[in-house]
C-alpha positions as CSV (number, residue, x, y, z in Angstrom):
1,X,1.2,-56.3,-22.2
2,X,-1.1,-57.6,-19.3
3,X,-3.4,-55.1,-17.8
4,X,-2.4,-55.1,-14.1
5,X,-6.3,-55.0,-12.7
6,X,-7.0,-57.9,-15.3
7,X,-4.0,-60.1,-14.0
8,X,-5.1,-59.3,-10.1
9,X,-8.2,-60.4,-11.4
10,X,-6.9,-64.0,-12.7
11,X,-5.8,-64.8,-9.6
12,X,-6.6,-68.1,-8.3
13,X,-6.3,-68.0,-4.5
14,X,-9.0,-66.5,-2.4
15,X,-9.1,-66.6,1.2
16,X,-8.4,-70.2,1.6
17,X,-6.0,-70.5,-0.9
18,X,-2.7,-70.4,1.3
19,X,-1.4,-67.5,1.1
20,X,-2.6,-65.9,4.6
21,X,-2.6,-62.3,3.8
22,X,-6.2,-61.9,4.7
23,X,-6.9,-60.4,1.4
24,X,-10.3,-61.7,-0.3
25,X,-9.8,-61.7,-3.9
26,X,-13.1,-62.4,-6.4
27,X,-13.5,-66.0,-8.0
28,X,-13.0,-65.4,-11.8
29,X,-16.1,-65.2,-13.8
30,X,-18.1,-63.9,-10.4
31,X,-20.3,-60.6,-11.6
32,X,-22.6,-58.2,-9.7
33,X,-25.3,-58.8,-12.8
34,X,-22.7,-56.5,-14.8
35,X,-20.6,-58.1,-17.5
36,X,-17.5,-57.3,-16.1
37,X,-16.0,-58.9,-12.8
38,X,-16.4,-57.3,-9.6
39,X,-13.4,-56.2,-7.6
40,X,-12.6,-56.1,-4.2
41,X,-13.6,-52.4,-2.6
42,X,-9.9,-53.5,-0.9
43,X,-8.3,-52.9,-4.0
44,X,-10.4,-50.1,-5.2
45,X,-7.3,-47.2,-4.9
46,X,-5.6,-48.9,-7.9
47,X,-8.5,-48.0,-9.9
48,X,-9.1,-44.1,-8.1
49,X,-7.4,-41.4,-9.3
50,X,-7.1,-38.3,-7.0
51,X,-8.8,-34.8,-8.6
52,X,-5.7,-32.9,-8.0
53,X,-5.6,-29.4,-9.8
54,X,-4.0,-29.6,-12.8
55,X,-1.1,-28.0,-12.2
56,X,0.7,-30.8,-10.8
57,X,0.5,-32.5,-13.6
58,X,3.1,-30.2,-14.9
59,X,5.1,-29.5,-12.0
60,X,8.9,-29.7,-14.1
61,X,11.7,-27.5,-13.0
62,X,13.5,-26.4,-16.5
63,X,15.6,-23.6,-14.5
64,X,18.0,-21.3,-16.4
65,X,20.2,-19.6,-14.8
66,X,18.7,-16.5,-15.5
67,X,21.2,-13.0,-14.8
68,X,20.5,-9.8,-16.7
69,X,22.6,-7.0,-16.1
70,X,20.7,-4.3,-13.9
71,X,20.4,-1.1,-16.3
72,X,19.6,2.2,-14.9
73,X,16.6,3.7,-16.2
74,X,16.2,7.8,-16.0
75,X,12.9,7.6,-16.5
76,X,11.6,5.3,-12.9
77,X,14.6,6.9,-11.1
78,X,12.6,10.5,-12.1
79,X,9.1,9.7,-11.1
80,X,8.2,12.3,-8.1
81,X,5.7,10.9,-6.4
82,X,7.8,7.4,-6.0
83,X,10.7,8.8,-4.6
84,X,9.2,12.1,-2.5
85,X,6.9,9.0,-1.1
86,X,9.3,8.4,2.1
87,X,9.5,12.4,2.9
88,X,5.8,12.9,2.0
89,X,5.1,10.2,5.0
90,X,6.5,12.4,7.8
91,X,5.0,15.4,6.6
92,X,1.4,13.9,6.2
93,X,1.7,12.3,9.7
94,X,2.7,16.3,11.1
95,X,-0.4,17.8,9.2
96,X,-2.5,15.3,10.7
97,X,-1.6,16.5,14.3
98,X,-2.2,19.8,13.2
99,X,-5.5,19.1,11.3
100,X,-6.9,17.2,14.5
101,X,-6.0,19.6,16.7
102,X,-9.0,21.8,18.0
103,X,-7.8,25.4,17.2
104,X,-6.0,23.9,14.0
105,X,-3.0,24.7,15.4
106,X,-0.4,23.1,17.9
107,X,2.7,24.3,20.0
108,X,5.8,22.9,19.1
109,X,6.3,21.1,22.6
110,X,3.5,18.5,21.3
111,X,5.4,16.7,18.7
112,X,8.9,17.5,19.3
113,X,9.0,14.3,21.4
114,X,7.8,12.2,19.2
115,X,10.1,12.5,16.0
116,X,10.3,8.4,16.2
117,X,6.8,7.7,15.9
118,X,6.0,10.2,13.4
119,X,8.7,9.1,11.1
120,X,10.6,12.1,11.3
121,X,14.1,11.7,10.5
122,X,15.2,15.0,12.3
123,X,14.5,17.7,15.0
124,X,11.1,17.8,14.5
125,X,10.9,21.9,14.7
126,X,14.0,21.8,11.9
127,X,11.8,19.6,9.9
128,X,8.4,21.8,10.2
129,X,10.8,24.8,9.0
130,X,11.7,23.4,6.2
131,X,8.2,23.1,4.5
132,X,7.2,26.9,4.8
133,X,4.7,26.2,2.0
134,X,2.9,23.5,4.1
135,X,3.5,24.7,7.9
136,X,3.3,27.9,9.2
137,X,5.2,29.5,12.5
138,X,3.9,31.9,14.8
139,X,4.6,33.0,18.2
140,X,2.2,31.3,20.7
141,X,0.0,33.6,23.2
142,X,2.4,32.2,26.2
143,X,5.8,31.8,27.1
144,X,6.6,33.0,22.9
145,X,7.0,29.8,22.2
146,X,6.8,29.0,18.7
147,X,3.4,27.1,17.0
148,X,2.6,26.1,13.9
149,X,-0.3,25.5,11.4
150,X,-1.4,24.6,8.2
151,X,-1.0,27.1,5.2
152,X,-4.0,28.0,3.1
153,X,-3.1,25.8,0.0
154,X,-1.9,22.8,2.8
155,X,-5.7,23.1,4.7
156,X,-7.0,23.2,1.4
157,X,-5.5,19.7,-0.5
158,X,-6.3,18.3,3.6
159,X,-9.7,18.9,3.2
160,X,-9.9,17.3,-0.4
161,X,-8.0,14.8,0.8
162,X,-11.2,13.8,3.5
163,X,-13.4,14.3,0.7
164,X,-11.5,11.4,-1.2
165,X,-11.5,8.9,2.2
166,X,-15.6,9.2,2.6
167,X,-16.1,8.7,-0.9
168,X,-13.9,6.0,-2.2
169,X,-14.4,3.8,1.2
170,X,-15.4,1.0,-0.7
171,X,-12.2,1.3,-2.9
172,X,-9.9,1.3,0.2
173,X,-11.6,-1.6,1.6
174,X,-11.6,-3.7,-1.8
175,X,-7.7,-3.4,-1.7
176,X,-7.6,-4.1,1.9
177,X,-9.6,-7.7,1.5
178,X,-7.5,-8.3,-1.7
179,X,-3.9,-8.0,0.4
180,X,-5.8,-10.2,3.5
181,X,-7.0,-13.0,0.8
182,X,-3.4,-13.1,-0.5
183,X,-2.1,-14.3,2.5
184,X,-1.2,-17.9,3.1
185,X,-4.3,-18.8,5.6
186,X,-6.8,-15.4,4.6
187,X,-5.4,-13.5,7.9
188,X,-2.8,-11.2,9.1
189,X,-1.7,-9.3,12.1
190,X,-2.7,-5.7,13.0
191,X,0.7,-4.7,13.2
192,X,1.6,-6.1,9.5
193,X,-1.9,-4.6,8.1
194,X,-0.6,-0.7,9.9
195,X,3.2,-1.3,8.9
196,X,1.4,-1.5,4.7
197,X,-0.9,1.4,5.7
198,X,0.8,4.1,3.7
199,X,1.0,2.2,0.7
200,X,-2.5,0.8,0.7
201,X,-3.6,4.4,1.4
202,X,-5.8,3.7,4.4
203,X,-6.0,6.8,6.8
204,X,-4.0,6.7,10.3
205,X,-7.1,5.7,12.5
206,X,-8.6,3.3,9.7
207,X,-8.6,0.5,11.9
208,X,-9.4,2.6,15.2
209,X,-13.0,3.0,13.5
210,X,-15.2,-0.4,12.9
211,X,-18.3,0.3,11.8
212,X,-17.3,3.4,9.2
213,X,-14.4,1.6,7.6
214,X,-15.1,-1.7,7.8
215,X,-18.1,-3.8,6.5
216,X,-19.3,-7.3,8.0
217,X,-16.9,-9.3,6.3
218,X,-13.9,-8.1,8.2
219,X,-13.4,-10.0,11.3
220,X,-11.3,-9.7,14.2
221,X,-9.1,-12.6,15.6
222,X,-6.8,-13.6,18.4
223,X,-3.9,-15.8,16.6
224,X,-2.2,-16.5,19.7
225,X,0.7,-14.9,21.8
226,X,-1.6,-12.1,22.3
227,X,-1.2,-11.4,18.6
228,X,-4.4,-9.6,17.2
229,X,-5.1,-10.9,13.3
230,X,-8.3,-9.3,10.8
231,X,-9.6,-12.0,8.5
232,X,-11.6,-11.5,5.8
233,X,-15.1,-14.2,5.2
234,X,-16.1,-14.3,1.7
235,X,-17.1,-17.2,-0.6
236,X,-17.1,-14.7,-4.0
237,X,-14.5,-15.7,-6.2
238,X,-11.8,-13.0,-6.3
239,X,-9.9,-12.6,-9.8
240,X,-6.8,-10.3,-9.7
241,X,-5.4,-7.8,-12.2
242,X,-3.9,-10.0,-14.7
243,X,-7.2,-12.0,-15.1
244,X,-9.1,-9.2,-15.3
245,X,-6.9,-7.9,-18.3
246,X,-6.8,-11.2,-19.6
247,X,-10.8,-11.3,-19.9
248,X,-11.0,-8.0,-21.4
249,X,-8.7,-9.1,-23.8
250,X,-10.5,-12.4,-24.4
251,X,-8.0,-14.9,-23.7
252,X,-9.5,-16.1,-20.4
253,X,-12.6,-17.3,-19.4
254,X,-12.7,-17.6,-16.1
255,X,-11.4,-21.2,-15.8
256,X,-9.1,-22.5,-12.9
257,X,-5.6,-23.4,-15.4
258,X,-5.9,-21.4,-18.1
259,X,-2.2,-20.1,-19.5
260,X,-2.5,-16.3,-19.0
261,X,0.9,-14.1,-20.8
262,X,2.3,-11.4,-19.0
263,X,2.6,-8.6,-20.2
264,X,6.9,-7.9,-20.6
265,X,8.2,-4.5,-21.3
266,X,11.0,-4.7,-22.9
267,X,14.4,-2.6,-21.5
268,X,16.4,-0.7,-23.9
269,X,19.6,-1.2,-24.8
270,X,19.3,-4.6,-23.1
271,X,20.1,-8.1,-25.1
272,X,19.0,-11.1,-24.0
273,X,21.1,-14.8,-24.3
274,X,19.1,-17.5,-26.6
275,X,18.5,-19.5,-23.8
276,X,17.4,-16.9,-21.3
277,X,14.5,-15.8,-24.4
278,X,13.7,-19.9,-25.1
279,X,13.5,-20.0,-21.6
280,X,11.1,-17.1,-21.1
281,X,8.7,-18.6,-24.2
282,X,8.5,-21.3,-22.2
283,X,7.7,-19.4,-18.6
284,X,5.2,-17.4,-20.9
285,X,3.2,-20.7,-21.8
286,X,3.1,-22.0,-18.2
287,X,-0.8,-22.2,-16.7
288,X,-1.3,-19.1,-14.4
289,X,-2.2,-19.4,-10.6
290,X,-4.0,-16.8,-9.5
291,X,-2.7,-15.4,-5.8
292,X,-6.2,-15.4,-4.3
293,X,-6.1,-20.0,-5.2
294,X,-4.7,-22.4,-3.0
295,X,-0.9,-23.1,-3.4
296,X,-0.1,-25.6,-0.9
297,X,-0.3,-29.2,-3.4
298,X,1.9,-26.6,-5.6
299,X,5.5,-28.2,-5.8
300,X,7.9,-24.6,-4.6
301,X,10.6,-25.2,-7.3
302,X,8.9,-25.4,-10.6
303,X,8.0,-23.1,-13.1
304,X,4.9,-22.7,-12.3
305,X,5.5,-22.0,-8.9
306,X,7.6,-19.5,-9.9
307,X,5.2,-18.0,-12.4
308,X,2.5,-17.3,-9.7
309,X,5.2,-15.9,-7.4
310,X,5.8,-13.4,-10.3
311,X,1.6,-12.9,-10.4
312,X,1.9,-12.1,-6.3
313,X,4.0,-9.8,-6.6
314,X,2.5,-7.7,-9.5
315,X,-1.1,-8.2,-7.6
316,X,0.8,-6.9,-4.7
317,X,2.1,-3.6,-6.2
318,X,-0.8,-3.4,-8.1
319,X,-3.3,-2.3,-5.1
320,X,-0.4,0.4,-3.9
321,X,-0.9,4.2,-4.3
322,X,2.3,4.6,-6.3
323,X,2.4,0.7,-7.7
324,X,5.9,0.5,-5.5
325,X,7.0,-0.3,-2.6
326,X,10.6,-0.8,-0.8
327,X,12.2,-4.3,-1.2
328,X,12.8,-4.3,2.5
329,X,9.1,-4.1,3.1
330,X,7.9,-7.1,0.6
331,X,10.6,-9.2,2.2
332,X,8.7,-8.7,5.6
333,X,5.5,-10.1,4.1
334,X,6.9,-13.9,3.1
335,X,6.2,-15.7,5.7
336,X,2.2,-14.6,5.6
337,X,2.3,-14.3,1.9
338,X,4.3,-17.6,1.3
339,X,7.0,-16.6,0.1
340,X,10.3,-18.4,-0.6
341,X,12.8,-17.3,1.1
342,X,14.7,-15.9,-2.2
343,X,11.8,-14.1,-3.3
344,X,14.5,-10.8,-4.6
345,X,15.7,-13.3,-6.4
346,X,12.2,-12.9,-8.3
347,X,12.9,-9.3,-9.0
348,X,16.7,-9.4,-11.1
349,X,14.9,-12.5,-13.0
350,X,12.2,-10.2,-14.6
351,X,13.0,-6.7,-14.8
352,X,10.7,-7.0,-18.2
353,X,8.0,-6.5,-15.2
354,X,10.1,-5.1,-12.3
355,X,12.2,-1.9,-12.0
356,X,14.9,-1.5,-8.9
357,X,15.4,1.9,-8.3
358,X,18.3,2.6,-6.0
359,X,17.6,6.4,-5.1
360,X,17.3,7.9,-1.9
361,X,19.7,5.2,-0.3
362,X,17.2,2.0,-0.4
363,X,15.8,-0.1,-2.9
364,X,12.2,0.6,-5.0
365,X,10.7,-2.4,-6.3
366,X,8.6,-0.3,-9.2
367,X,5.9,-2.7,-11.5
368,X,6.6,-1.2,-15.4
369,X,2.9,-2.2,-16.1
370,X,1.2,0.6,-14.2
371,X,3.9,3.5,-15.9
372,X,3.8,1.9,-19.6
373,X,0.4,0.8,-19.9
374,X,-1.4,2.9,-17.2
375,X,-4.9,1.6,-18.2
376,X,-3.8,-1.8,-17.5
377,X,-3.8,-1.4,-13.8
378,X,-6.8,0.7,-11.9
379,X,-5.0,4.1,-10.3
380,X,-5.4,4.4,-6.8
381,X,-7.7,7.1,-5.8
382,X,-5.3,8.9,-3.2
383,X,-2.6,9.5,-5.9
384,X,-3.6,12.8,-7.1
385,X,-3.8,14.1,-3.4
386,X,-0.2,12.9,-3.0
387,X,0.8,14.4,-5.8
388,X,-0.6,18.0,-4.6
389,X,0.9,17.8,-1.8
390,X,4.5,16.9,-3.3
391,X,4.1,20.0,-5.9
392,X,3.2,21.8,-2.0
393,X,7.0,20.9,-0.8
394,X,8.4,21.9,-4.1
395,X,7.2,25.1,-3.1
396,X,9.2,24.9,0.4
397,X,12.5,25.2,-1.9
398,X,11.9,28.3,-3.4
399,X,11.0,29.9,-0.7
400,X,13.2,28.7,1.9
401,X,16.0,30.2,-1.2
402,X,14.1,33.5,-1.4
403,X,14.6,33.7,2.6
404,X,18.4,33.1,2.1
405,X,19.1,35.3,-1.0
406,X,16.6,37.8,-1.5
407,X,17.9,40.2,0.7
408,X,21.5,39.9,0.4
409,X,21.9,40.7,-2.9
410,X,19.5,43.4,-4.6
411,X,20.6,44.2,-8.3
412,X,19.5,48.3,-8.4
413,X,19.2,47.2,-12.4
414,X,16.6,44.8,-11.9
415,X,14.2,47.7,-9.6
416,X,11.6,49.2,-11.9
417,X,8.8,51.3,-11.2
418,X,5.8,51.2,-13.2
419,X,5.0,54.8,-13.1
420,X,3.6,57.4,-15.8
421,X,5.3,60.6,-16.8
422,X,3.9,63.1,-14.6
423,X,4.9,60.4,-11.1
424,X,8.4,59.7,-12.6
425,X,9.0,63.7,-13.2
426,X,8.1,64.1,-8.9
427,X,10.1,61.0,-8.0
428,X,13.2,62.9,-10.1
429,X,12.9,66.5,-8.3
430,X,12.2,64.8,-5.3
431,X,15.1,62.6,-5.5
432,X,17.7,66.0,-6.6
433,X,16.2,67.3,-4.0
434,X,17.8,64.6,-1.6
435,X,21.2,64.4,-3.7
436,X,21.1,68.3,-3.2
437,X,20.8,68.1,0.6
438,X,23.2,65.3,1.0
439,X,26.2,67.6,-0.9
440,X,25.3,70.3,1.4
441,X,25.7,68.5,4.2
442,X,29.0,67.3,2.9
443,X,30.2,70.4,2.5
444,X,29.1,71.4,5.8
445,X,31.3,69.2,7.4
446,X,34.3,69.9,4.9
447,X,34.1,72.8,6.0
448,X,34.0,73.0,9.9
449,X,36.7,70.3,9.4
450,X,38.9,72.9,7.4
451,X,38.0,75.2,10.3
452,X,39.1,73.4,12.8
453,X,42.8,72.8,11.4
454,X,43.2,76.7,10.9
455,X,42.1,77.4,14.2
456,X,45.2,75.4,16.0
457,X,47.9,76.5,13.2
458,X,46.9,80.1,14.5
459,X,47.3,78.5,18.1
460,X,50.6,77.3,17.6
461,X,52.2,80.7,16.3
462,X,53.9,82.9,18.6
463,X,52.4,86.9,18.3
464,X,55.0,89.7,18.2
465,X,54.4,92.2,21.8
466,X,54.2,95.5,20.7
């Protein structure tokens, strides 16, 4: 076969030759001192190749049709601090009114208008009630109107729960440039950044505060509409979770394409077709792009395009306090994430990574990783005050139960006095004592009652005159 630079090469006509296309080819034989001909700079594209990444190199679509029967798992569908998340939100947004106020204490006229903004899914005074272990009622010095403030044990996880803000800043803000870099142009909106607050764990006035929360490579934008966007300027190379774990483990080295496994977690009970575990080999072997890398030359319905969709998402739920978040809220996120547009789709494909949990009437995207291997993934520093405060509202239950019961049925079996010999022998003759004044009485009234009847039979009979 004839090399195709060679024949252009062998070409006979130049300028002059007649065929008009204003195209200067090289006499054979001419050199630049080299001993190879020299081409035309024209013509210098068929000899270029672009340095593309290599992933599009292997950009092939090998799609199965992958469905795997959801299967309920007891264990996710059990984990407190996951699904007492969406109650706990209300509650910590209430203590914070409370905790800012000056006195520590507020009258219930200053949040029961503003249920919607707090998150509160009822009356807001019904809802303070019904967490007597974490709010407590009194009468107010006016009007007795009624006020409420933090219990002992609530004041005391809200001041460790400072404590954990001023020290792990530099955590908080890590995971906040991680979730801005993710994004499709390395900015989002204020309003997207405050709508993830809760599970990022950033404080209620974290972005009120500039110079304590945020360091100099956060920067504020305008993107337009009147649309106010933070944007992160950094030139260190960011690697997320799964390269991380994938250089302890010595199987990456830091390069751009390097095939990086997941790690799959098998669901009981659940058997897989042969095609849908060939096919999953396959995914397994694909080159890994990392979330924080360019995507756009990346062709949106291969494999590999769907294997770093699968690495944004478990980067995502990696940098949340309870590694989960709703479904409804990751859909929200793909258009600055660049997302396809059947990203759920993502989530029924690889429940070996993802668990939907269907609980409290939504749906709970849940990453196995951080519950199975919890060393794998870095816990978030806010989770043990959560969890405090969700053993707090446990309390609420009993107590609230107590209020209702406690009272209203009082077993005489179950009242025992600890009391020594000489005590118990005075409680007896005091308690004959009683019995003995109580019969008395009774027979007091007996009698006057017996009296009484004789007194009108003796009225009723007629006396002979004598």
């Amino acid at each position: 076969m004839v090399d195709f630079t060679s024949f252009l090469l062998q070409i006979p006509f130049g300028f002059d030759g007649g065929l008009g296309f204003g195209l200067c080819f090289p006499v054979t034989g001419e050199t630049d001192g080299c001993c190879e001909p020299r081409l035309n700079p024209i013509f210098s594209f068929l000899l270029y190749t672009e340095q593309n990444p290599p992933y599009t190199h292997t950009q092939k679509s090998n799609y199965v049709n992958v469905y795997m029967k959801w299967k309920k798992d007891p264990y996710y569908d059990s984990i407190g601090h996951i699904h007492k998340s969406m109650v706990l939100k209300p509650i910590i947004n209430l203590k914070n009114c409370i905790a800012r106020a000056p006195n520590g204490c507020i009258p219930i006229s200053e949040v029961s208008k503003r249920g919607l903004q707090l998150d509160v899914p009822m009356k807001v005074a019904r809802f303070l009630r019904r967490y007597p272990s974490i709010f407590e009622e009194f009468t107010g010095p006016q009007h007795n109107l009624p006020w409420f403030r933090l219990t002992p044990e609530a004041a005391e996880i809200d001041r460790e729960e400072k404590q954990v803000y001023e020290e792990c800043g530099k955590d908080l803000r890590d995971r906040l440039k991680r979730f801005i870099l993710m994004s499709k142009d390395k900015v989002l909106p204020l309003k997207i950044i405050q709508g993830m607050r809760w599970y990022l764990g950033l404080p209620d006035d974290f972005l009120q505060d500039l110079e304590k929360n945020l360091d100099g490579s956060f920067r504020f934008v305008d993107m337009g509409d009147g649309l106010k966007g933070l944007t992160v300027e950094s030139e260190e190379k960011v690697l997320s979770c799964v390269q991380r774990n994938a250089m302890k483990r010595g199987v990456y080295f830091g390069g751009p394409m390097e095939v990086i496994q997941f790690s799959f977690f098998p669901i009981k009970g659940l058997r897989l077709k042969r095609k849908i575990k060939d096919w999953l080999e396959v995914f397994q072997k694909l080159p890994y792009v990392s979330p924080y890398e360019d995507f756009t030359s990346l062709d949106s319905d291969s494999d590999v395009a769907e294997k770093r969709l699968v690495g944004v998402l478990h980067e995502l739920l990696s940098l949340f306090v309870e590694n989960s978040a709703e479904r409804k809220k990751i859909l929200c996120l793909k258009k600055h994430l660049g997302l396809p547009q059947k990203v759920h789709k993502v989530f029924e494909r690889h429940p070996n990574m993802f668990y939907l949990s269907f609980r409290n009437k939504t749906c709970t995207a849940i990453l196995r990783e951080a519950y199975c291997d919890p060393s794998a993934i870095k816990e978030h520093p806010l989770l043990g005050v959560r969890k405090k405060y969700i053993k707090l509202m446990k309390e609420s239950d009993a107590i609230l139960k107590k209020r209702r019961f406690g009272n209203r049925l009082v077993d005489h079996r179950d009242f025992k006095l600890n009391l020594d010999d000489k005590d118990r022998g005075v409680m007896e003759d005091h308690f004959l004592e009683l019995l003995a004044e109580v019969r008395y009485n009774q027979f007091l009234q007996e009698e006057s009652q017996a009296f009484s009847l004789r007194v009108v039979d003796l009225e009723g009979i007629d006396m002979p005159l004598g």
